[in-house]
Each structure stands twice: as C-alpha cells, then as structure tokens.
C-alpha positions as CSV (number, residue, x, y, z in Angstrom):
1,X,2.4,-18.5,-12.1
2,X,5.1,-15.6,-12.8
3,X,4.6,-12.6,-10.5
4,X,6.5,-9.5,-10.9
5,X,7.0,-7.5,-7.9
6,X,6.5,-3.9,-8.5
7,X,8.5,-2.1,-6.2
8,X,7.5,1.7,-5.9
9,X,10.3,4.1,-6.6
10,X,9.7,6.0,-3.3
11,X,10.2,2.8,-1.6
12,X,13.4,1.3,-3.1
13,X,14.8,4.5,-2.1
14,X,13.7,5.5,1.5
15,X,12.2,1.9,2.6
16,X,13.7,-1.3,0.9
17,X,12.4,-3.4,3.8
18,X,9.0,-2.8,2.3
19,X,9.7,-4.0,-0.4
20,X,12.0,-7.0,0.9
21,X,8.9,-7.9,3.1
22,X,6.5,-8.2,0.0
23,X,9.1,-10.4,-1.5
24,X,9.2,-12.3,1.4
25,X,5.3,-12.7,1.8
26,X,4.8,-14.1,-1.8
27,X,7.8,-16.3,-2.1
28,X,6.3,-18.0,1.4
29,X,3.6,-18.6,-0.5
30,X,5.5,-21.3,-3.0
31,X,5.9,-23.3,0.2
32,X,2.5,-23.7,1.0
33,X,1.5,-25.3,-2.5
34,X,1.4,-22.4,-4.3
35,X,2.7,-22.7,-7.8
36,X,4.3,-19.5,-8.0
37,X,7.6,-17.6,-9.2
38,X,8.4,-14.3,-7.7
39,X,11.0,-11.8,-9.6
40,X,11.6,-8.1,-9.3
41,X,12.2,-7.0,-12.6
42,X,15.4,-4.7,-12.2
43,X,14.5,-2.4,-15.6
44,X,11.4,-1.0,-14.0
45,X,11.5,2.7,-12.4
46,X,9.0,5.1,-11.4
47,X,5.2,4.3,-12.5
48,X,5.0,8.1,-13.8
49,X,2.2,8.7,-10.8
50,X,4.0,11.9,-9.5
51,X,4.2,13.6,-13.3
52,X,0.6,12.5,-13.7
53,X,-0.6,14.0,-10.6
54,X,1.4,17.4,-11.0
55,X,0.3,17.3,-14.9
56,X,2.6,16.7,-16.2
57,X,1.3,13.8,-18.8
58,X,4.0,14.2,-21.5
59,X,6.3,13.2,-19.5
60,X,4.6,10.7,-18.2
61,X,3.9,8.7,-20.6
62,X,7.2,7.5,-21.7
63,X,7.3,6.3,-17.6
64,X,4.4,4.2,-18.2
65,X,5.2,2.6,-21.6
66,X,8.4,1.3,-20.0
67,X,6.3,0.0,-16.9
68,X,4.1,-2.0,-19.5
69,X,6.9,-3.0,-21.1
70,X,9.0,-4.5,-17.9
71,X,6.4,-6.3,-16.8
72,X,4.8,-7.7,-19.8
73,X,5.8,-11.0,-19.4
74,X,4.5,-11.5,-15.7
75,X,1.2,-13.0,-15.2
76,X,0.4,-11.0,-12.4
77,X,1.9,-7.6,-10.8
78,X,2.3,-7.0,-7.2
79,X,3.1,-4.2,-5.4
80,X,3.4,-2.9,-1.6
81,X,1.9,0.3,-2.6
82,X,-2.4,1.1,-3.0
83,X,-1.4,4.2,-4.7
84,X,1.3,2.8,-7.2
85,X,-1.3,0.2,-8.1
86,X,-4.7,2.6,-8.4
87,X,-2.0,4.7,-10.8
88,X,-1.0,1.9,-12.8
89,X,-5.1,-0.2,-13.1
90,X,-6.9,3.0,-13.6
91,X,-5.1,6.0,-14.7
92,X,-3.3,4.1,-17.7
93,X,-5.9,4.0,-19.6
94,X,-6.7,8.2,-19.4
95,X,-2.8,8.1,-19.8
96,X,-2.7,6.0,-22.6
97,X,-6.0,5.9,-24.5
98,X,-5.2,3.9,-27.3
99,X,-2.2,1.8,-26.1
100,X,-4.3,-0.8,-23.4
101,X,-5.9,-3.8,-24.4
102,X,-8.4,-5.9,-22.3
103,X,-5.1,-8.2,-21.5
104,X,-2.7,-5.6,-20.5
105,X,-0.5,-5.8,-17.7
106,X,-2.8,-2.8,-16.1
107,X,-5.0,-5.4,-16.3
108,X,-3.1,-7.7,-14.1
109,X,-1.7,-5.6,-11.7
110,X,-2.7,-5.6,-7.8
111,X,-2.3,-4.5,-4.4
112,X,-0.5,-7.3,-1.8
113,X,-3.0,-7.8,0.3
114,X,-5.5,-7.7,-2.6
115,X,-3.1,-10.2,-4.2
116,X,-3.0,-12.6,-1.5
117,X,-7.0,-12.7,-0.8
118,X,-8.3,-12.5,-4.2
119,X,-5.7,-14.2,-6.6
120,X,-4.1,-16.8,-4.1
121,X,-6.8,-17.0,-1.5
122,X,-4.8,-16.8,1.4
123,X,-7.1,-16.7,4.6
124,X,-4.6,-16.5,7.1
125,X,-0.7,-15.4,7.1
126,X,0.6,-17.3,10.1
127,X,2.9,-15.2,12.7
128,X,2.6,-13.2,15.9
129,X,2.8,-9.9,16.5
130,X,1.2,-8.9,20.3
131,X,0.2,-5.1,19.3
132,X,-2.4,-2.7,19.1
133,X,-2.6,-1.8,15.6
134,X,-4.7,1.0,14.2
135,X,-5.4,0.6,10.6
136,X,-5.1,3.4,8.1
137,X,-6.9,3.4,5.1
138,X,-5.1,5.5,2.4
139,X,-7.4,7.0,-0.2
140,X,-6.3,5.4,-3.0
141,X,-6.9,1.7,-1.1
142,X,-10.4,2.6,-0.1
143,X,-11.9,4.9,-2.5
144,X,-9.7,3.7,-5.9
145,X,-9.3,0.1,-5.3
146,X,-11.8,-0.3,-2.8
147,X,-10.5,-3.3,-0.7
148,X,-13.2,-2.5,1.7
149,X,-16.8,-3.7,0.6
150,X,-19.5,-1.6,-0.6
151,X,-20.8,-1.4,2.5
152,X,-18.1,-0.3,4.2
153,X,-16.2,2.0,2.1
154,X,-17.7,5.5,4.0
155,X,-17.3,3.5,7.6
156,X,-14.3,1.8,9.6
157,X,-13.3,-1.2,6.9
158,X,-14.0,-4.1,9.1
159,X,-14.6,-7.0,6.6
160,X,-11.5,-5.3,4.2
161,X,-8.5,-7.6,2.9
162,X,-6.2,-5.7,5.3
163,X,-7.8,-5.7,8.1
164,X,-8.9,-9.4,8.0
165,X,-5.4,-10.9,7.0
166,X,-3.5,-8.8,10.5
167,X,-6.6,-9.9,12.6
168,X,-5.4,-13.7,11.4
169,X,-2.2,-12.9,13.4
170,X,-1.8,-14.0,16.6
171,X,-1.9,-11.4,19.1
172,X,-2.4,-8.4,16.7
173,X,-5.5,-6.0,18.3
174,X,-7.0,-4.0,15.6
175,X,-8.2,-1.1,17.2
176,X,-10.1,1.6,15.8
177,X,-9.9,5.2,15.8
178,X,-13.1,8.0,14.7
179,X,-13.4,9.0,10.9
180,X,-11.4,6.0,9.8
181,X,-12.3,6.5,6.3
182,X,-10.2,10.3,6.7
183,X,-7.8,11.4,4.4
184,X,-4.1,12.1,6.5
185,X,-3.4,15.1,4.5
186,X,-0.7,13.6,2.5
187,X,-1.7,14.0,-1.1
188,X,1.9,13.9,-3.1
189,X,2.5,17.5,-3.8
190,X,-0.6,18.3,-1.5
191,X,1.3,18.2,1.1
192,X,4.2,20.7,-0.2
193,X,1.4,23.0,-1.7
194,X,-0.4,22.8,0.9
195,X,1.7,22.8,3.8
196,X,-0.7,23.9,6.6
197,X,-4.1,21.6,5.7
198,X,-1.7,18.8,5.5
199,X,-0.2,19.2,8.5
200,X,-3.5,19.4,10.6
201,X,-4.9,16.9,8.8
202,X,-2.3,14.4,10.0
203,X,-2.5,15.2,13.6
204,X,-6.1,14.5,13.7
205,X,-5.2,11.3,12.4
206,X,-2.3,10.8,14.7
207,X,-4.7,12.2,17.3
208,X,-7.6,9.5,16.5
209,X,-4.9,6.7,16.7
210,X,-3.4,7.7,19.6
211,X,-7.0,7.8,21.4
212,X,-7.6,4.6,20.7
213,X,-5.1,3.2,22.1
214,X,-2.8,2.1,18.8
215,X,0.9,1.0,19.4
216,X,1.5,0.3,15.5
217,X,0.1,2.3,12.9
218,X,-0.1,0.6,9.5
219,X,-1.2,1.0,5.8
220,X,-0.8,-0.5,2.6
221,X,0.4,2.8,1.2
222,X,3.7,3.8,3.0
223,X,3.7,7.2,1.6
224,X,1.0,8.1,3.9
225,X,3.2,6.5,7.2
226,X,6.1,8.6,6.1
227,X,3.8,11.9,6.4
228,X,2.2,10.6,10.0
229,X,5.4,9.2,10.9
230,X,7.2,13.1,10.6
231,X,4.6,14.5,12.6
232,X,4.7,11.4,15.7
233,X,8.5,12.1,15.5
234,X,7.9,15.8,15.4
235,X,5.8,15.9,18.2
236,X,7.0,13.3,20.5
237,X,4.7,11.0,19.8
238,X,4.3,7.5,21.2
239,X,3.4,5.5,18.2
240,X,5.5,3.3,15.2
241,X,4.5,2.7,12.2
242,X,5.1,-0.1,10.1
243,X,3.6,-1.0,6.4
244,X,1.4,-4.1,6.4
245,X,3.6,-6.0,4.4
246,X,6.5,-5.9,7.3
247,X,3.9,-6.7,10.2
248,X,2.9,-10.0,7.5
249,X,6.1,-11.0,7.3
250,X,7.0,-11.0,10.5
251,X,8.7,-7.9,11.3
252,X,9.2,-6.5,14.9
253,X,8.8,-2.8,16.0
254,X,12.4,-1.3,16.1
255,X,13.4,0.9,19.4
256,X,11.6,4.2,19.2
C-alpha cells in the first residue's frame, strides 16, 4: 500500500511538527503488520482551498490539477488537515466537472484519523499522555466529512474516530465543553472579513473549554488551533493546544 502524505501548505510553513507527527503515526503502522509505504511527495503545494473559498476558481484550478497529478500514483492520500481533505473529496468535483473519474485520487484521499480507523483499522494508538483534553470539532470534520455518526453530528461526537482513538491513550481525559458542535469563528478569510464575529466566536469556545476543565485543546484541523490559540495567548489564557496527530504520536505539551 503506497500512501502519500498530504501536507497542507499552512502547515509546512507555520507547523512542520504536524506534519512530522502524521508521518510518524502512519510509518508506526508498517511495524505493526501493516503493509504500508509512506512518502510525502515534494512537487505538491497548496490544494487551491483558499482561491476556491475567496472565488477565485480560475486560479484555482491549475492548484488542483497539479494536486491530482502529484499524487496520482499513491493508493491512498493522507492528510493532518479535515479542511484540506473536505477541499480536495468534495469540492474537486464542482472545481473540476469533467476532469474526476470514479478512481480519482479525490476519491482516495482521507483525513488521519479517518485514515487510521476506516482504511487500516487501527483501534488503539498505544502511548500516554495524562491530560484533560477537550476536543474541537472543526466544521469541515463534522459537517463535510462527518467523522462523527449520524447520530451525533448536531451533539458532543462521542463515538467519532477522533475522540475514540485519544480516549485509547492512556491517561488522556476527554472532557467536554457546551455546544460542542460550534463553529470557532475561524472561517479562512472569515476571520479577516469578519474580524469582530470571529473574535467572539472563539472566546466562547475558549470559554466552554476552559469551563470544563481542558488542559489540551485539540483538533484535526490546525487552522482552527491557530485562531483559539491567538486569542488564549492574547488573553492570558491557561490552555495549549496541540493537533491530534502530535498528541498520537506521542508529543508532550511544551512550557506555556
């Protein structure tokens, strides 16, 4: 099995360890009788998501014919990103109308920890990591890709591929703050646009974390940590945050 680590352009930039993390997850996986070969293509750049959003879809297009291209000889895609992923499996296709085929590599492309539970079947990623964690549910992981169930996608995810591969840690305490299912106000351009909503939107989430008690504040979509992570540090806040992927690999929370 060839898998092609996408790596988000906002994350190669601002947070490698993200990506190194994910790298780190699925080449573990080889050593637990996994056929698998992990490679991070080095011609891929940006999916095109921020030109799409802003409408900008000329110029996104050539973005995502080069993605398609890159990664065409993987098997499967994985990226540390829900919003790269819902950009490249179900905008492509109003993107590119005519250019997708049932076996594209849109097709093939998936979230890590939707990787790891539905592709590989991983049940458990073995580690410790003695935190309260609250779990933040980007928009684009619960409402595009919908790693929580049917049933849960309006309420607190608590049978969700994230939240049952950290609760296979030892130590980790999910805990769980109101209106989980709330967007933080990030949006992409949203947030520049939009400066005020955005803003208040993220310190109710910050606020619902911190009431419950959270330590760590994760996501699968690091875009949305680095908004709530400018507003903790802003205010003085007491919490970290830390994308799934580092907390499954094994990472430790850095000084404050």
């Amino acid at each position: 099995m060839r898998v092609g680590l996408f790596v988000p352009c906002y994350v190669d930039q601002m947070f490698p360890d993200v990506a190194m993390a994910a790298l780190e997850i699925l080449e573990r996986q080889a050593g637990v009788g996994v056929e698998i070969e992990v490679e991070a293509p080095s011609g891929q750049t940006c999916c095109g998501q921020p030109l799409y959003n802003a409408g900008q879809w000329e110029a996104a297009r050539p973005l995502a014919r080069r993605h398609l291209r890159v990664f065409e000889h993987c098997d499967y895609v994985v990226s540390p990103s829900g919003s790269c992923v819902a950009m490249v499996r179900h905008h492509y296709d109003k993107l590119l109308p005519d250019e997708l085929g049932p076996q594209s590599v849109a097709r093939r492309t998936y979230e890590l920890c939707e990787f790891l539970t539905d592709v590989l079947q991983v049940e458990r990623v073995a580690g410790a990591f003695p935190h309260r964690v609250g779990l933040h549910a980007s928009c684009h992981s619960l409402r595009t890709l919908r790693l929580a169930p049917a049933s849960e996608r309006r309420t607190p995810p608590e049978q969700d591929r994230v939240a049952r591969l950290l609760r296979g840690i030892d130590g980790l305490q999910l805990v769980e703050g109101a209106r989980a299912d709330e967007c933080c106000g990030f949006g992409g351009v949203f947030a520049v646009e939009e400066e005020a909503v955005s803003v208040a939107m993220g310190r109710d989430r910050v606020a619902a974390h911190e009431s419950a008690g959270a330590e760590i504040l994760t996501s699968v979509d690091m875009s949305c940590l680095a908004h709530l992570d400018g507003l903790i540090r802003r205010d003085g806040g007491p919490i970290q945050v830390m994308h799934v992927a580092q907390i499954l690999a094994g990472r430790s929370p850095g000084p404050r």
